[in-house]
C-alpha positions as CSV (number, residue, x, y, z in Angstrom):
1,X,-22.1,29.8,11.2
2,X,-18.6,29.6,11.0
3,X,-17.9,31.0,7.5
4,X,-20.0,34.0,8.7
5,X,-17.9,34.3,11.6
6,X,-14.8,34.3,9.8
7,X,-16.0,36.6,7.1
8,X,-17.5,39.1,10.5
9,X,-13.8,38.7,11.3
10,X,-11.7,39.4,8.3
11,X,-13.6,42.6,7.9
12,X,-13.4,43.2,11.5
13,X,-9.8,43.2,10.6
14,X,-9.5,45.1,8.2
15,X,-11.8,48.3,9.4
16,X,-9.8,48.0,12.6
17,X,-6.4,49.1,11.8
18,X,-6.2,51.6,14.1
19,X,-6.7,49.8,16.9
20,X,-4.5,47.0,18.2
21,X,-6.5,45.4,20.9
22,X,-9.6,45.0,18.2
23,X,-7.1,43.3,15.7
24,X,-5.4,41.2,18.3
25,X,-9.3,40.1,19.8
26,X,-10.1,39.0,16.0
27,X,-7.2,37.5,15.6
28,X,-7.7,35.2,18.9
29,X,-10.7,34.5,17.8
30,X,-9.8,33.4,14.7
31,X,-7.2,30.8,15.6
32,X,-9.0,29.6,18.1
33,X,-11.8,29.0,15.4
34,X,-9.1,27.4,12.7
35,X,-7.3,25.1,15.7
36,X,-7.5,21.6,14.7
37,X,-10.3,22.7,12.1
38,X,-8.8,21.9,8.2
39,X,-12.5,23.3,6.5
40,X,-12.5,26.5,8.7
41,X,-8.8,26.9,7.7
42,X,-9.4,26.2,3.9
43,X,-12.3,28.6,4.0
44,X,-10.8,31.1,6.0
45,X,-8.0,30.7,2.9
46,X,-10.3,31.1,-0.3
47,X,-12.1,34.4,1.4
48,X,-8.4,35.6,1.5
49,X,-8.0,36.1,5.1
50,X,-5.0,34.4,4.7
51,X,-3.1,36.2,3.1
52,X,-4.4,39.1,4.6
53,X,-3.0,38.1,7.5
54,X,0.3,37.2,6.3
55,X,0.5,41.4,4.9
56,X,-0.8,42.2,8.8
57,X,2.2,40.6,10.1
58,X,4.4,42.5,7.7
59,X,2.9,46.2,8.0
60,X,1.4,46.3,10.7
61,X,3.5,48.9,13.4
62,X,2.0,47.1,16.8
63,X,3.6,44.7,18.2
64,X,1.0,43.3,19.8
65,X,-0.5,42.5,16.1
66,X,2.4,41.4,14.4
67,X,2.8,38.4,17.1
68,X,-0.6,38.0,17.0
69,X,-0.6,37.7,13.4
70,X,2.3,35.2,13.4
71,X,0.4,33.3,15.7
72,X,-2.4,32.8,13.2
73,X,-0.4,31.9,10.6
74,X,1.3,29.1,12.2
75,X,-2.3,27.5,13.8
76,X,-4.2,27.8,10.3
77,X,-0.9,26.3,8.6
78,X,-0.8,23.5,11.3
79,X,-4.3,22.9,10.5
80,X,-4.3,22.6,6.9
81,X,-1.7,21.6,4.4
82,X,-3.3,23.7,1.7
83,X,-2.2,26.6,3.5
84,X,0.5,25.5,4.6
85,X,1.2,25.1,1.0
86,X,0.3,28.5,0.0
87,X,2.7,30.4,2.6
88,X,5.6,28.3,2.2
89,X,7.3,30.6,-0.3
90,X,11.2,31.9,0.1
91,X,9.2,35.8,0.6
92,X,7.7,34.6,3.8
93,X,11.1,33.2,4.9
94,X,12.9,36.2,4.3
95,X,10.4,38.4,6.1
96,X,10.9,35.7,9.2
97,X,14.5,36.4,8.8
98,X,14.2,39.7,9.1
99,X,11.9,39.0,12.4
100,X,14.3,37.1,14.1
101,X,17.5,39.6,12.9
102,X,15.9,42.8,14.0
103,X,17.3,44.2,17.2
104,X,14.1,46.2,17.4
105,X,12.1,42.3,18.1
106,X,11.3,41.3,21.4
107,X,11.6,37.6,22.7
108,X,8.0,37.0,22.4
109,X,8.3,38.2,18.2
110,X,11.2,35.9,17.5
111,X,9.2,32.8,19.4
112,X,6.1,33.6,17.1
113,X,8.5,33.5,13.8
114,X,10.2,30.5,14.9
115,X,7.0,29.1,15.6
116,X,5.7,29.9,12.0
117,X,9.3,28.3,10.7
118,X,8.5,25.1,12.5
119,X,5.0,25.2,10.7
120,X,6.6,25.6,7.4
121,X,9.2,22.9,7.7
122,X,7.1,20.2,9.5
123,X,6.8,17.2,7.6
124,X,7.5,19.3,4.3
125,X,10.7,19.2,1.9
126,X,10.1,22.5,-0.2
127,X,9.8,24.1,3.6
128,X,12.8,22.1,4.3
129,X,14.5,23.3,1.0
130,X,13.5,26.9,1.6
131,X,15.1,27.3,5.2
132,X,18.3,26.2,3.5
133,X,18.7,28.5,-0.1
134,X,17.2,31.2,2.3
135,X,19.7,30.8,5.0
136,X,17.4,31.1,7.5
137,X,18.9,27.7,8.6
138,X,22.1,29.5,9.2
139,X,19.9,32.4,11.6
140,X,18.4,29.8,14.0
141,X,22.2,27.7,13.9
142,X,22.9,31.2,15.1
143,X,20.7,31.2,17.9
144,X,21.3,27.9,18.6
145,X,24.8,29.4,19.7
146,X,24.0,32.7,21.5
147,X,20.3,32.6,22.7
148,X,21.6,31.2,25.8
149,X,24.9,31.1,27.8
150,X,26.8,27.9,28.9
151,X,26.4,28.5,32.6
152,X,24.7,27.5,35.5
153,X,20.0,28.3,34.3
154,X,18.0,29.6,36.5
155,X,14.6,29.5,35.0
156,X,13.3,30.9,37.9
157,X,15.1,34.7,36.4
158,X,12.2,35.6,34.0
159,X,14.6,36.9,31.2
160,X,16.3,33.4,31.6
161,X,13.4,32.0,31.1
162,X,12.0,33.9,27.8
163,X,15.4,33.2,26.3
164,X,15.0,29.6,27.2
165,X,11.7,29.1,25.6
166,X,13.3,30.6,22.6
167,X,16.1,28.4,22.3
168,X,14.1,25.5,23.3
169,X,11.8,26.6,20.2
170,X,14.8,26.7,17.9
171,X,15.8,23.2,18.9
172,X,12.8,22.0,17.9
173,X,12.5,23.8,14.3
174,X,16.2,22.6,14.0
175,X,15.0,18.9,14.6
176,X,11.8,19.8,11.7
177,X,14.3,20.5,9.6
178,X,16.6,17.7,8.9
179,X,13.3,15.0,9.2
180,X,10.6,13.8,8.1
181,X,11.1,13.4,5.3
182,X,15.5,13.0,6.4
183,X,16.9,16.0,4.9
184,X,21.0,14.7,4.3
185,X,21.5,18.6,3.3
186,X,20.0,20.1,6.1
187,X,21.8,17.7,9.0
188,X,25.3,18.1,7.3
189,X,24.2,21.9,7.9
190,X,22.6,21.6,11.0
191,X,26.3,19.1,12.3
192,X,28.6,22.5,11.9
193,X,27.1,23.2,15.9
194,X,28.0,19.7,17.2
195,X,30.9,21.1,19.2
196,X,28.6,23.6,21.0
197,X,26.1,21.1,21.7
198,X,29.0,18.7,23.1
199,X,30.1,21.6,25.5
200,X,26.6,22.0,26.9
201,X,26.0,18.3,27.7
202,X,29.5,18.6,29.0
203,X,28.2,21.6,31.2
204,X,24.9,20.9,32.4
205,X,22.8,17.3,32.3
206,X,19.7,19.4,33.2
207,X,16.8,17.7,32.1
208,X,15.6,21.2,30.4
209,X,18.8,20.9,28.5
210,X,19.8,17.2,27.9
211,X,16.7,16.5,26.2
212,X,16.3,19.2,23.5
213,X,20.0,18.6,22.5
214,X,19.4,14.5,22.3
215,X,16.3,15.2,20.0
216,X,18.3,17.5,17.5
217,X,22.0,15.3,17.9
218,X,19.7,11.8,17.6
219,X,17.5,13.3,14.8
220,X,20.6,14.8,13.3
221,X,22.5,12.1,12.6
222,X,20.1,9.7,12.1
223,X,20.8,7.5,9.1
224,X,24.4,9.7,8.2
225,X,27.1,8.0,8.9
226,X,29.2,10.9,7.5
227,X,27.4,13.0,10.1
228,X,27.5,10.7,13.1
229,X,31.4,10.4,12.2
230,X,31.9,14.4,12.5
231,X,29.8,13.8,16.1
232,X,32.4,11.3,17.0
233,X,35.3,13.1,15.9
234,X,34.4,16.1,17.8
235,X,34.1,14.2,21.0
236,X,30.6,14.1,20.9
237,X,30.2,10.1,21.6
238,X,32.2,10.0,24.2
239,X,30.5,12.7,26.4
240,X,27.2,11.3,25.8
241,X,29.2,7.7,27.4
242,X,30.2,9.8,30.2
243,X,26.5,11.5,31.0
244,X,24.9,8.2,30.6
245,X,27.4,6.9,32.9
246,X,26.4,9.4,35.6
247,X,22.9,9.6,34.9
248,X,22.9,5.7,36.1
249,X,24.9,6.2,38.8
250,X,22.2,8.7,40.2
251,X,19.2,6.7,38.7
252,X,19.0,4.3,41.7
253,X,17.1,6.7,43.7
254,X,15.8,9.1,41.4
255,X,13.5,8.3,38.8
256,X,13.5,11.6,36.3
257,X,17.2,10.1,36.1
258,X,16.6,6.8,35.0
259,X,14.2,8.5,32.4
260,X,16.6,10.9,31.1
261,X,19.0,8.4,31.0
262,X,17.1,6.4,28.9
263,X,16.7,9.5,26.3
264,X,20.2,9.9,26.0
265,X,20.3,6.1,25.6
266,X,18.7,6.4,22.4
267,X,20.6,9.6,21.0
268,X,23.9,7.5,22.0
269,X,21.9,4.7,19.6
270,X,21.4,6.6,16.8
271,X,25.2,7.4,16.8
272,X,26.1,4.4,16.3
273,X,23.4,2.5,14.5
274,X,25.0,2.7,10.6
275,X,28.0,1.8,11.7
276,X,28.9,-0.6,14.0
277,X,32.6,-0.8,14.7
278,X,32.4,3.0,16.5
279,X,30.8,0.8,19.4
280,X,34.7,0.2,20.2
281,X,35.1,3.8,21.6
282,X,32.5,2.8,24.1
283,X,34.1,0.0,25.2
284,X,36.5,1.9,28.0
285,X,33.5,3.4,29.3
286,X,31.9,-0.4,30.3
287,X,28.7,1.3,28.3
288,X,27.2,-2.2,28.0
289,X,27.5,-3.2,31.8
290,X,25.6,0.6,32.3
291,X,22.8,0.0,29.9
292,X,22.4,-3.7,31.5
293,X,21.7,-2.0,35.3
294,X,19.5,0.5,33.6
295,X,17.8,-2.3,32.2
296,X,16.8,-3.8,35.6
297,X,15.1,-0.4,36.8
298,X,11.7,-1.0,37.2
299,X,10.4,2.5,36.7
300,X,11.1,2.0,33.2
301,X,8.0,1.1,30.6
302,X,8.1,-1.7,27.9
303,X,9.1,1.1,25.0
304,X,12.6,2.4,26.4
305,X,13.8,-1.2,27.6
306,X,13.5,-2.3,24.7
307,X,15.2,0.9,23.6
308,X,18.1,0.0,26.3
309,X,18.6,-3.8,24.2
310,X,18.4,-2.4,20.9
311,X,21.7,-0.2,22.1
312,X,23.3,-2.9,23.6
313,X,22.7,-4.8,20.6
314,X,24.5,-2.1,18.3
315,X,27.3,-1.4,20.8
316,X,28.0,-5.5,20.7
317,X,27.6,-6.4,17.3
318,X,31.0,-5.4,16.3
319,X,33.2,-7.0,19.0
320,X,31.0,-10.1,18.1
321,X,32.3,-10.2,14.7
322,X,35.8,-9.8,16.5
323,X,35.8,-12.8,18.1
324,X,35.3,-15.1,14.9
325,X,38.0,-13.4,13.1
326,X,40.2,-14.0,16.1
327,X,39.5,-17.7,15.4
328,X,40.6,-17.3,12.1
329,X,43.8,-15.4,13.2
330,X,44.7,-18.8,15.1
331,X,44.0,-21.6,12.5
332,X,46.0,-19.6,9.9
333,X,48.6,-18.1,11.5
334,X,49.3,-20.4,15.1
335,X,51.4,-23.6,14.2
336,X,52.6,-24.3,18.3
337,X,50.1,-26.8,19.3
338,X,50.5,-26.1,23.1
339,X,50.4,-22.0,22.3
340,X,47.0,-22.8,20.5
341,X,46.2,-24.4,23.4
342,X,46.6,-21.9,26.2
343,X,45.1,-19.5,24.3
344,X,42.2,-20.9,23.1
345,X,41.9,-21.8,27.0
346,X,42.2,-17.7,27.6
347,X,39.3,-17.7,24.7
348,X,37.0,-20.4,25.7
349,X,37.1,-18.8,29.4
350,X,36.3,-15.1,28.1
351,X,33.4,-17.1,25.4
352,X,32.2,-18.2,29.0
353,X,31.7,-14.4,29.9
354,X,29.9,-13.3,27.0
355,X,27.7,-16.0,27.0
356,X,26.8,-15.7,31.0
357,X,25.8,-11.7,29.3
358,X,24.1,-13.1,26.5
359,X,22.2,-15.6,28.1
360,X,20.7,-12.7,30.7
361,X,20.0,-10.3,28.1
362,X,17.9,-13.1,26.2
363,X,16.4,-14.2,29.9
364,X,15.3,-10.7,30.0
365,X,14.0,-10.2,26.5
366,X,11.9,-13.4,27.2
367,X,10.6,-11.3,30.5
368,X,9.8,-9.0,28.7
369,X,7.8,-10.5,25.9
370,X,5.9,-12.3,28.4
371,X,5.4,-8.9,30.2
372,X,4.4,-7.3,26.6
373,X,1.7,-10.4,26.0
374,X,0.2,-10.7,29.1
């Protein structure tokens, strides 16, 4: 029944190029017939429908069809790897291109592209490989920058809106594209609009806004420590300290707060996680005595407190390491016996600190194990 549904269709298609609202029905009904569905997606691909599509989206002059079209591309591609396969050529990407470039496109026609782009990319290097020697990379870094302007959203404003679904649809292509599998190409690429993406956690710590940008800064430096030391340089790190800092300052009575501050938690992780001894530029901020109040919120689940350690653990593990070479500073280099003294006195006092730290950090691990079993 559902091969002869799709074959009823494809023709349906085909005899019907004259008239939009028949194409767009079969098309609807097609996707929704290929969602989630790999065999009706494969079949619908040997019969050619496919690729008949793919042409539709090219030619056709409606509007209406072309997004349509799009549309179907992305659910059968998302539905089965073969086809996914079979579309992901450097042609497809360059007709995309020309999509998202036209001045003639509406919103809705770039989303659809973008959508198809994420399709390609997902989960797949040679899609990964082609939004790169294509440059399409460099069209969605593009409207990364312009789709929307640094100032005060009002998604309320339908035009704002359309424009924010767009850019919130390039964000998540941009994070497809530099992982799974980690792309180091595509996030040294994707690093040259750091400084914009500073300036808008700067600007706004909307939730709307915060969180697309942690998921491409987190997923973009992730594992690079040549990228996550271009974030840094650029001021990055330190304006992620400083939206933490007021996201747990507002967290005691609001509980999207204490969420989002988690999220940005996690990004500030991942800038620091390959290499340690950046932790230092978070020491003015108190970051650690933060991330321990966050810790104590309630509202939070087991996943993001043990999120909130892991941090604490990476922003610590330097200065750790600082205090042993201290030591050694002292035995080599200290020969007054009563200067040794006095300061190892200063030393043993501030050991008493951390450990008073460490010991309720562990005490809290241990809650939370016993939390996690029971």
């Amino acid at each position: 029944e559902m091969k002869t549904d799709l074959n009823l269709l494809l023709e349906c298609l085909k005899y019907q190029m004259d008239n939009p609202a028949s194409q767009k029905e079969a098309l609807v009904t097609i996707y929704s017939i290929c969602q989630h569905n790999s065999d009706a997606s494969d079949y619908f691909r040997e019969i050619g429908g496919l690729i008949f599509v793919n042409d539709l989206a090219k030619s056709s002059v409606h509007c209406i069809v072309k997004e349509a079209a799009l549309f179907t591309l992305a659910v059968v591609m998302e539905s089965s790897v073969y086809c996914q396969q079979t579309l992901c050529t450097s042609e497809l990407f360059e007709d995309l291109i020309f999509f998202l470039t036209n001045k003639d496109s509406s919103v809705n026609l770039k989303r659809m592209s973008i959508y198809v782009i994420l399709v390609l990319v997902s989960n797949n290097k040679s899609g990964q490989t082609h939004i790169r020697e294509t440059g399409c990379i460099g069209i969605l870094l593009q409207l990364f920058r312009t789709t929307l302007s640094i100032s005060e959203i009002n998604l309320s404003d339908e035009n704002i809106n359309h424009n924010f679904q767009l850019w919130s649809s390039v964000c998540s292509t941009l994070c497809a594209c530099v992982n799974n599998p980690q792309n180091e190409d595509n996030q040294n690429t994707c690093s040259s609009v750091f400084p914009h993406a500073k300036d808008w956690l700067q600007s706004c710590i909307k939730p709307e806004i915060v969180r697309p940008i942690c998921s491409f800064v987190g997923l973009t430096v992730a594992n690079n420590s040549r990228v996550q030391a271009y974030f840094i340089s650029v001021g990055g790190l330190d304006i992620l300290a400083e939206v933490l800092i007021k996201l747990v300052r507002d967290s005691t009575g609001s509980y999207s707060s204490a969420k989002l501050a988690v999220v940005v938690t996690k990004t500030l992780d991942a800038c620091i996680a390959d290499n340690f001894t950046v932790g230092d530029v978070l020491g003015k901020y108190h970051i650690v005595s933060n991330l321990l109040k966050l810790l104590t919120y309630n509202t939070l689940d087991l996943g993001e407190k043990i999120s909130i350690i892991l941090t604490i653990g990476h922003c610590t593990e330097s200065c750790a390491e600082k205090l042993t070479l201290k030591t050694n500073e002292y035995s080599l280099n200290l020969n007054d016996a009563e200067q040794l003294k006095m300061d190892l006195q200063i030393k043993e006092k501030n050991l008493e600190d951390y450990w008073k730290k460490a010991k309720e950090i562990l005490h809290r691990i241990e809650l939370l194990e016993k939390e996690h079993d029971e």
